[in-house]
C-alpha positions in Angstrom: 185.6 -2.3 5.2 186.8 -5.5 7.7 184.6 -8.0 5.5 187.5 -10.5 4.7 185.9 -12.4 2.3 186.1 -8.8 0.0 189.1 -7.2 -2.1 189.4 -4.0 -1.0 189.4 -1.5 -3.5 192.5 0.9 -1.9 191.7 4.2 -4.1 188.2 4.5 -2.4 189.6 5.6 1.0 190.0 8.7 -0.6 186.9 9.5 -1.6 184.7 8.5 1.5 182.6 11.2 3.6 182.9 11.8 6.9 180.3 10.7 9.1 180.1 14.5 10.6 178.4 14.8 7.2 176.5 12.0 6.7 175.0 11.1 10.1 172.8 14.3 10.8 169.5 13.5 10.6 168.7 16.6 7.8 170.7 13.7 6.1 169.3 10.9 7.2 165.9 12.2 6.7 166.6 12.6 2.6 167.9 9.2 2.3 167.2 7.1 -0.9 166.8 3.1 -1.4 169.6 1.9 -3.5 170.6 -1.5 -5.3 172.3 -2.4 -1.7 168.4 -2.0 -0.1 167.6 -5.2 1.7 164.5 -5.9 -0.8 167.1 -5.7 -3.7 170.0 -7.9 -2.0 166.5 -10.3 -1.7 165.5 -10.5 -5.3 169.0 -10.8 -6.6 169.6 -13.7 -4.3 166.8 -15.7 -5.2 166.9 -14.6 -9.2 170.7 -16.1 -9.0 169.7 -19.4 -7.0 167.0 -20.3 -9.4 164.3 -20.5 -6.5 160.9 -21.9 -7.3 157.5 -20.4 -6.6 154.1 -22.3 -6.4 150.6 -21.8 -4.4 149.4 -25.3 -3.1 146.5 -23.4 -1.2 143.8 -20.8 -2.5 140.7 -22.0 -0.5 138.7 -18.1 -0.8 135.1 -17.7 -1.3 133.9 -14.9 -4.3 134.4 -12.2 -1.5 138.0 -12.9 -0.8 137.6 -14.7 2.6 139.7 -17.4 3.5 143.3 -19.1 3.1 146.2 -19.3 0.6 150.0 -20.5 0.9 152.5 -18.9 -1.6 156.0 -21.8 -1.5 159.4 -20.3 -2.4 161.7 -23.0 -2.4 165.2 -22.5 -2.0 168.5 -24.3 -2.7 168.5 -25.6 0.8 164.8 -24.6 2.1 161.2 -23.3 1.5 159.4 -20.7 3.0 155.6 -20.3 2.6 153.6 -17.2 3.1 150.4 -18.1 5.0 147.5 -15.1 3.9 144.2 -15.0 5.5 141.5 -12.7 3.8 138.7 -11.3 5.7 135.5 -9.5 6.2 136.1 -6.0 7.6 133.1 -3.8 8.1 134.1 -0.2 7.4 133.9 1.1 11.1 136.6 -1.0 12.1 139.0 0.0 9.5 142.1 1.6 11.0 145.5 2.2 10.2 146.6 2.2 13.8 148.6 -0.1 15.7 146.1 -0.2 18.0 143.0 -2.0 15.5 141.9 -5.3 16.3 140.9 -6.1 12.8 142.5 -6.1 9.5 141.7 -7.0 5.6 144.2 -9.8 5.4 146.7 -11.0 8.0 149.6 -13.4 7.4 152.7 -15.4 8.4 155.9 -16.7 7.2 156.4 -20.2 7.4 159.5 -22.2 7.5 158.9 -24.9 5.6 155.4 -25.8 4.0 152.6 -26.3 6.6 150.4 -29.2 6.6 146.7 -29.0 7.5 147.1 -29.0 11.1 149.5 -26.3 11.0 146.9 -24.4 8.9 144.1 -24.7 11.6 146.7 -24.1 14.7 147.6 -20.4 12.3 144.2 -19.6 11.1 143.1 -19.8 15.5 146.2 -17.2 16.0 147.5 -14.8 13.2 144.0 -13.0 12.5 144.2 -11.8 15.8 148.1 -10.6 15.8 149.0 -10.0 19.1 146.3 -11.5 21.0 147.3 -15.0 19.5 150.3 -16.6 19.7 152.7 -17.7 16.9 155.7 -20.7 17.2 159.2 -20.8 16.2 158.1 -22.3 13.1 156.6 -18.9 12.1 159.4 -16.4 11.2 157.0 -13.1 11.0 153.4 -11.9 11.5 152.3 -9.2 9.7 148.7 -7.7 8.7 147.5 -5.5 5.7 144.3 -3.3 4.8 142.8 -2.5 1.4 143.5 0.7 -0.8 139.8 0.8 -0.6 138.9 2.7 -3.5 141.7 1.8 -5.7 140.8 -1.9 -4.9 137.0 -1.6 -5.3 138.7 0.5 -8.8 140.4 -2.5 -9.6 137.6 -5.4 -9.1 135.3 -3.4 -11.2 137.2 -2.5 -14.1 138.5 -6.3 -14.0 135.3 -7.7 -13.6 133.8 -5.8 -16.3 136.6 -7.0 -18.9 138.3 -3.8 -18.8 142.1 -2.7 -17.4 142.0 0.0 -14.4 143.3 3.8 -14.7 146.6 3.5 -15.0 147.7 7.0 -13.5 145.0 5.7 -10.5 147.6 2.8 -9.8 151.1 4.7 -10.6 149.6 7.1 -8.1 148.5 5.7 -5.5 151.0 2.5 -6.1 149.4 -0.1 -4.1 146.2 -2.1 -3.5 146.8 -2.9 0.0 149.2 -1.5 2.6 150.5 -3.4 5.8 150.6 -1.6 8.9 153.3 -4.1 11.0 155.4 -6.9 9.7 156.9 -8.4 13.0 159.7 -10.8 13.4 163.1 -11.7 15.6 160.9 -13.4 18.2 157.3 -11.8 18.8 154.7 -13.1 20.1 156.5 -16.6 19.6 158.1 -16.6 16.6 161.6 -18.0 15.4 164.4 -15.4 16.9 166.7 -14.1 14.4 169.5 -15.4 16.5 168.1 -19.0 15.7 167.9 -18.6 11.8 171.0 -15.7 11.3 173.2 -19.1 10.1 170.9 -19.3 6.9 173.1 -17.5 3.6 169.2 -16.7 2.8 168.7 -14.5 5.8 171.8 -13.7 6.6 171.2 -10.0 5.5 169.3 -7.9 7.6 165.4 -8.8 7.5 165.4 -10.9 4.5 162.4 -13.2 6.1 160.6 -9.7 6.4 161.0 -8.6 3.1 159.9 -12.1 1.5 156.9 -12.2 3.7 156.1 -8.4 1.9 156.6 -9.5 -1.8 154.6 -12.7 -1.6 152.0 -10.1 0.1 152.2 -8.4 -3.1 151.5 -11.2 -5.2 148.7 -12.3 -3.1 146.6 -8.7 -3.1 146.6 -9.1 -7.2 145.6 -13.0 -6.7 143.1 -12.0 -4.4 141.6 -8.7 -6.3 141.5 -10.9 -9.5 139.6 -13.5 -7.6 137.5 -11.0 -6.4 136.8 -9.8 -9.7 136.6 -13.2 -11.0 134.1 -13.8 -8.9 131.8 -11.4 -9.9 132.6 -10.6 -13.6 132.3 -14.3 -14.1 133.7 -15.6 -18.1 133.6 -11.6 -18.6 136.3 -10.9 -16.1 140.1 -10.2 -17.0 143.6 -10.4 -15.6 145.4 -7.4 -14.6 147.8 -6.3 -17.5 151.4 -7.2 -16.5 152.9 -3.8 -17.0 150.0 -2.3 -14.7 150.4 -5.0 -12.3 154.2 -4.5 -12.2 153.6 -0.7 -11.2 152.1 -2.0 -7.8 153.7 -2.3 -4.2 152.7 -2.7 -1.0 151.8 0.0 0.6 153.3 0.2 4.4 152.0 2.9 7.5 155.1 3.3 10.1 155.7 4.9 13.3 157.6 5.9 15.9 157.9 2.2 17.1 160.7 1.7 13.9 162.6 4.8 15.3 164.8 3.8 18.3 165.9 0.7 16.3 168.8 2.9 14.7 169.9 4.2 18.3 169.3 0.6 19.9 171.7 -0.8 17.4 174.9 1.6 16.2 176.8 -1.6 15.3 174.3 -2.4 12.8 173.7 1.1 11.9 177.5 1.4 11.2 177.9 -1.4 8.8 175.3 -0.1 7.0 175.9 3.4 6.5 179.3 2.1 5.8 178.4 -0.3 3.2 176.7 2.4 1.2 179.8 5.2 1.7 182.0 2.5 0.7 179.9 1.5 -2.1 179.5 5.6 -3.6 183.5 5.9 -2.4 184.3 2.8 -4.8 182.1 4.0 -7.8 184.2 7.9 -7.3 187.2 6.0 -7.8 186.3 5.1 -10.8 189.0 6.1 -13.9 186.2 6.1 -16.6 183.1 5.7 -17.6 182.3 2.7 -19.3 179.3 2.8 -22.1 177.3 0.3 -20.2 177.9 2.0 -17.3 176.8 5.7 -18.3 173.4 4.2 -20.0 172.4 2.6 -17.1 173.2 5.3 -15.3 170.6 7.5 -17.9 168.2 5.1 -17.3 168.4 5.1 -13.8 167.8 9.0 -13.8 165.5 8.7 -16.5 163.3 6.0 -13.7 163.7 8.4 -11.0 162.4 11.5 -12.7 159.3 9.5 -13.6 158.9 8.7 -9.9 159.4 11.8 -8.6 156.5 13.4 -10.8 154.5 10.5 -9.3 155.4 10.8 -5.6 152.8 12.7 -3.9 152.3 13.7 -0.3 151.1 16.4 1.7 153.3 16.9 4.1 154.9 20.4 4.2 158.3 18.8 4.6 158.0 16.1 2.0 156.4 18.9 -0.3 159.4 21.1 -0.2 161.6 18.0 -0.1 159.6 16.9 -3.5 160.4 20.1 -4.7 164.2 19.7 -4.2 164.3 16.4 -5.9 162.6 17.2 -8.9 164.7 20.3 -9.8 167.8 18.3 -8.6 166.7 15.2 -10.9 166.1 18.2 -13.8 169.2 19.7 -13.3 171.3 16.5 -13.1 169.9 15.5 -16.5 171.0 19.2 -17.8 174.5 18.9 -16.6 175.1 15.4 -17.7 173.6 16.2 -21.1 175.6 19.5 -21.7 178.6 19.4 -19.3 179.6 16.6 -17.7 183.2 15.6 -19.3 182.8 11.4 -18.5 186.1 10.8 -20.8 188.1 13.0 -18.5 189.8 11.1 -15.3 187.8 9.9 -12.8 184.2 11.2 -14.5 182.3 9.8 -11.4 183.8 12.1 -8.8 183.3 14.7 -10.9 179.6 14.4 -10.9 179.3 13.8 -7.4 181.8 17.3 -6.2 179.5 19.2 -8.9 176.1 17.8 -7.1 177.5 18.9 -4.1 177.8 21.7 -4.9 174.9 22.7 -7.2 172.2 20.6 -5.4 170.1 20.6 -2.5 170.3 17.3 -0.2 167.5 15.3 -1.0 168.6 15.6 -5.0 172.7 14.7 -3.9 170.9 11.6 -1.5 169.0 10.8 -5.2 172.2 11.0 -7.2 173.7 8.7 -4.7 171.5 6.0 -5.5 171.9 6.8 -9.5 175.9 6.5 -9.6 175.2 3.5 -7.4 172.9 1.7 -10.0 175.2 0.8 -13.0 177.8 -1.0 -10.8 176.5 -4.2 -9.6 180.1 -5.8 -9.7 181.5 -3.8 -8.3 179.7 -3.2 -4.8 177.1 -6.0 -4.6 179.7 -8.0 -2.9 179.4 -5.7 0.1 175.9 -7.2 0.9 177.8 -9.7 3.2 179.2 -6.8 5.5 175.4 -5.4 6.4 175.2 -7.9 9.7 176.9 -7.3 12.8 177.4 -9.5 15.8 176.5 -7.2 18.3 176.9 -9.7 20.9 180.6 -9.6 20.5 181.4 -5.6 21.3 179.0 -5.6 24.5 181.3 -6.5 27.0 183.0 -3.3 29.1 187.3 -2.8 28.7 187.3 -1.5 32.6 190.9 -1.2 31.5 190.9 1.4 29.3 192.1 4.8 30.6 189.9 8.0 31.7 192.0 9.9 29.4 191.6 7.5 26.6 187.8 7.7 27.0 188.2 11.3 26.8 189.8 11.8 23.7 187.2 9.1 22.3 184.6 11.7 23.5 186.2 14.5 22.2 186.7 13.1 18.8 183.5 11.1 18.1 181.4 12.9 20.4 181.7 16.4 19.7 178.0 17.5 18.5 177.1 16.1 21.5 179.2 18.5 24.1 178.0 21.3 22.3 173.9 21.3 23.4 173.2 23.5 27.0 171.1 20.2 28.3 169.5 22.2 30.8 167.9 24.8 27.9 164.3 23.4 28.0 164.7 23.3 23.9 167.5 21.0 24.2 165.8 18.3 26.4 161.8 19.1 25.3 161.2 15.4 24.3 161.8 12.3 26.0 161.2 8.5 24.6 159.3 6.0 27.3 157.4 2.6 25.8 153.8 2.9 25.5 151.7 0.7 28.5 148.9 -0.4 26.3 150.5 -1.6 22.9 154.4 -1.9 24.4 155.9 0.2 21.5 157.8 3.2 21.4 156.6 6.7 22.0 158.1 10.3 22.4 156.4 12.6 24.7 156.8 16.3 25.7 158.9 16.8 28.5 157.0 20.1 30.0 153.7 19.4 29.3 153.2 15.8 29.6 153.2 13.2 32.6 155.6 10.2 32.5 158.8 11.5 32.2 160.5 9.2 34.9 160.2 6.2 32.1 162.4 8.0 30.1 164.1 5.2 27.7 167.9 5.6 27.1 167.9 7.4 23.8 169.1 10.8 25.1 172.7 9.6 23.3 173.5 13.2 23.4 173.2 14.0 27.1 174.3 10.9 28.2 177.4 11.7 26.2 178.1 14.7 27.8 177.4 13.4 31.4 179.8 11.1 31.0 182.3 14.1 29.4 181.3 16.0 32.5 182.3 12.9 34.8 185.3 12.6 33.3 187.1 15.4 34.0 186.5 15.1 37.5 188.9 11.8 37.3 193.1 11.5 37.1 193.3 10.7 33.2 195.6 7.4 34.0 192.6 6.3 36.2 191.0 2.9 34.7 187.7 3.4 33.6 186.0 0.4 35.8 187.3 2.9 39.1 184.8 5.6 37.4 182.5 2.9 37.6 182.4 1.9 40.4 182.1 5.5 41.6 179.2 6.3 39.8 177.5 3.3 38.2 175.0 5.6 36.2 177.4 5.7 33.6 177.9 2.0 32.5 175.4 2.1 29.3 177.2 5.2 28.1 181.2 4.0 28.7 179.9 0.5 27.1 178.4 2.6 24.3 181.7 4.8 23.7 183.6 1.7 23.3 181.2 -0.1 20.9 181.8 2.6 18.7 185.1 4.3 18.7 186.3 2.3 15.7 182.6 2.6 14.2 182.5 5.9 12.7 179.4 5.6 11.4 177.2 4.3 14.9 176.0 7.2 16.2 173.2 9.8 14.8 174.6 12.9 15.5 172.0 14.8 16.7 170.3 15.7 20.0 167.9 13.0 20.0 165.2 14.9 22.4 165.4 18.6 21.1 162.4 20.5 20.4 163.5 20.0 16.8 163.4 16.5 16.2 162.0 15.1 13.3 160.7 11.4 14.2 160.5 11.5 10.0 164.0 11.6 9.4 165.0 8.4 11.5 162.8 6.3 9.9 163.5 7.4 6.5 166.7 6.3 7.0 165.6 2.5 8.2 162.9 3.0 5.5 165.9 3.6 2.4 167.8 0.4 3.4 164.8 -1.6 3.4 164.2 -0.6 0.1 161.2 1.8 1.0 160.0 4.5 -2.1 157.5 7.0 -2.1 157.8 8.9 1.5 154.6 10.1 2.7 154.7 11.6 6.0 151.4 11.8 7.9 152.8 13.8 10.7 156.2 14.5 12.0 155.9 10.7 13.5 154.4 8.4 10.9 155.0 7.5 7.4 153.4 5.7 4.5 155.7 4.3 2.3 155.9 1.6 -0.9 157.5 -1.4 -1.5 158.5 -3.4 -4.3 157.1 -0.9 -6.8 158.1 -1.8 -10.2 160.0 -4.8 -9.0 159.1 -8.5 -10.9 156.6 -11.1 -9.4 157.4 -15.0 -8.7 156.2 -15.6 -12.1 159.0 -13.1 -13.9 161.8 -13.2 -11.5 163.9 -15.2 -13.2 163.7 -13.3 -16.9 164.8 -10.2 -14.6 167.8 -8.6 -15.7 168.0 -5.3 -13.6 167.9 -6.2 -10.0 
């Protein structure tokens, strides 16, 4: 790692994978949130600066429509999450990006907003995009009910009673958002104008506090709800169920491209985590501390696993891998795993991959990862990247030396035939009506002259192809100026070719693609459990499962 404000831990170089391994989307697609996940870096941040939580505003009527302000108030500043609840009839219930009408919608605030602020919001955010926001908003985001756990919920409440508590390990969440935006739409605050803040300094930190104060607003609200018709006789939700809920989140294909968009980014976080597992294989021993939470970590992810459901023919087989991996883990560190000999944690990890499938060694990742909060934590502060600061073009550097970069870095991309119809079946284009991402079918559908630049692959071996048609002591900018086409790919090569880690190696618009796997991957960093695919191009996922509210963050020991 280049983060010079961290001690490098020299052993670990050893003991890092290559990214030929780790950057295929099969992969990609099995990743697992760990205690580096942006929600996690979150929590631990504001549990260690004391921050204080309050809600100056709950102005709802006994049906849950209306507004409320959650504060959290930091050493420096306060954010405040502005919710709106609302009527929805059930016809207009939708999931889709496309709906015009949601349960609740809602805003981060910098700062606290007075009254007028209030009234300019409540005109804007419950209409998302057809409003407009300011740069004192940081995100908009919008959420629909769990509608039969919630209507569970307010009657079990209401009646005195707690809910089914396998109904909410289950299902996991009482409402799930389907966008949070931020970095600039529809008005708001840029993250370029707030990236100076230690408090959102790693990546989306104002989106992941906007999605935990959701979460303490849907069991505010469903209480109230319940309140509201249970009168005296109503009760609180227990705070061991309450604890097991998220938010729920439907994603899709407009998260993809983000990981292709942005390879610095995607580098330093890939290499956070590989340097995070190579530090914990360099490991000597196995402290006691260490190998309990460790146990308990496994012992946590076997429970979830039996819970995570989905019907997804992928996911199921996927399930299936994990929960024979997480079985056989706990077998082999029961009965054979030697943690007094050298270097115990390397040992693990060479027998689970060996013995297990990838979505179980992805798991174990995450579990040798857990019990060594001093040791990697620190490399939080190496997640951002300046991107600004790569972008210019060396017209300098030599054909030849692009060409060995290509050869070396680029290598799964020569291999495709580009003009087999399998290898170029999809292409990526921006949707006219909602602006977003889409993939379409190359030989069947119309629109194929938008193609966006995400065919990293081909590009990468157009470029090759150019290449060898020019005197290898030739300065790239004379390439350039021969054939301009091939700016955004020569720019590309030399963002990377000290970024192992930028590039998903895979052809990006095969007939094989797996939308899935890409946002996985963005999913795991952001903390995201419980994988639900829908299709091969949308998700439902949860967040903040079994994570503390406001009210216990600061009793929290195991963030």
């Amino acid at each position: 790692m280049t983060c010079a404000t961290l001690s490098p831990v020299p052993e670990a170089a050893r003991y890092r994978r290559s990214p030929d391994e780790v950057m295929r989307l099969e992969r990609l697609g099995v990743s697992h949130p760990t205690r580096l996940s942006f929600l996690r870096i979150l929590l631990r941040r504001m549990r260690q600066e004391g921050w204080v939580f309050s809600r100056p505003v709950f102005d709802l009527n006994a049906k849950g429509v209306g507004r409320a302000v959650y504060c959290a108030k930091g050493p420096d500043r306060t954010y405040s999450l502005v919710a709106f609840g609302h009527h929805l009839s059930p016809d207009m219930r939708s999931d889709r990006v496309i709906a015009t009408a949601w349960d609740a919608t809602f805003c981060l605030f910098d700062g606290v907003p007075n009254d007028a602020d209030l009234d300019r919001l409540a005109a804007n955010v419950p209409v998302q995009e057809a409003g407009r926001v300011s740069s004192s908003e940081l995100t908009l985001s919008r959420a629909n009910k769990s509608v039969r756990l919630f209507e569970h919920v307010v009657e079990a409440l209401s009646n005195g009673r707690q809910p089914d508590a396998d109904a909410l390990a289950t299902t996991g969440y009482l409402m799930r958002t389907t966008a949070v935006y931020g970095s600039g739409k529809f008005g708001a605050a840029s993250h370029a104008s707030i990236s100076d803040r230690p408090e959102v300094s790693a990546p989306f930190q104002a989106e992941m506090l906007t999605v935990w104060l959701i979460r303490t607003f849907t069991v505010d609200l469903v209480e109230h709800i319940a309140r509201g018709i249970g009168g005296e006789k109503a009760v609180a939700l227990d705070p061991e169920l309450k604890r097991t809920l998220g938010v729920g989140n439907s994603t899709g294909l407009g998260m993809a491209p983000f990981l292709v968009r942005h390879p610095v980014l995607l580098n330093n976080w890939m290499m956070v985590r590989e340097e995070a597992l190579a530090r914990v294989r360099a490991q000597r021993e196995v402290g006691a501390a260490a190998r309990d939470g460790f146990l308990a970590a496994l012992h946590a992810a076997r429970d979830n696993a039996e819970k995570w459901q989905s019907d997804h023919p992928v996911q199921v087989d996927r399930l299936s891998d994990l929960r024979e991996g997480l079985a056989a883990i706990a077998v082999y560190v029961a009965q054979d795993w030697e943690y007094r000999d050298p270097h115990p944690w390397d040992a693990l990890w060479l027998w689970g991959a060996e013995n297990l499938p990838g979505e179980a060694q992805e798991a174990l990742l995450a579990l040798m990862l857990e019990p060594h909060g001093a040791l990697i934590d620190g490399l939080a502060e190496c997640l951002q990247a300046d991107e600004a600061s790569v972008f210019a073009i060396d017209g300098a550097m030599t054909v030849g030396e692009m060409k060995e970069i290509l050869a070396e870095n680029y290598a799964w991309a020569l291999r495709p035939d580009y003009n087999d119809q399998s290898a170029c079946a999809r292409f990526w284009y921006i949707s006219e009506d909602k602006l977003e991402p889409r993939l379409g079918e190359r030989f069947d559908e119309p629109g194929g002259e938008l193609e966006l630049p995400l065919d990293i692959g081909r590009r990468a071996a157009a470029l090759w192809k150019v290449a060898q048609t020019r005197a290898d002591n030739e300065p790239i900018a004379r390439l350039l100026l021969a054939d301009p086409s091939q700016r955004t790919m020569v720019r590309r090569v030399q963002m990377t070719m000290s970024r192992p880690f930028a590039e998903i190696r895979d052809n990006l618009i095969s007939s094989d693609l797996l939308p899935i796997d890409m946002l996985r991957c963005k999913l795991a960093f952001f903390g995201a459990s419980r994988f639900d695919p829908r299709s091969d191009r949308w998700v439902r996922i949860n967040l903040f499962q079994n994570c503390p509210y406001p009210d216990a963050l600061a009793e929290e020991s195991g963030l």
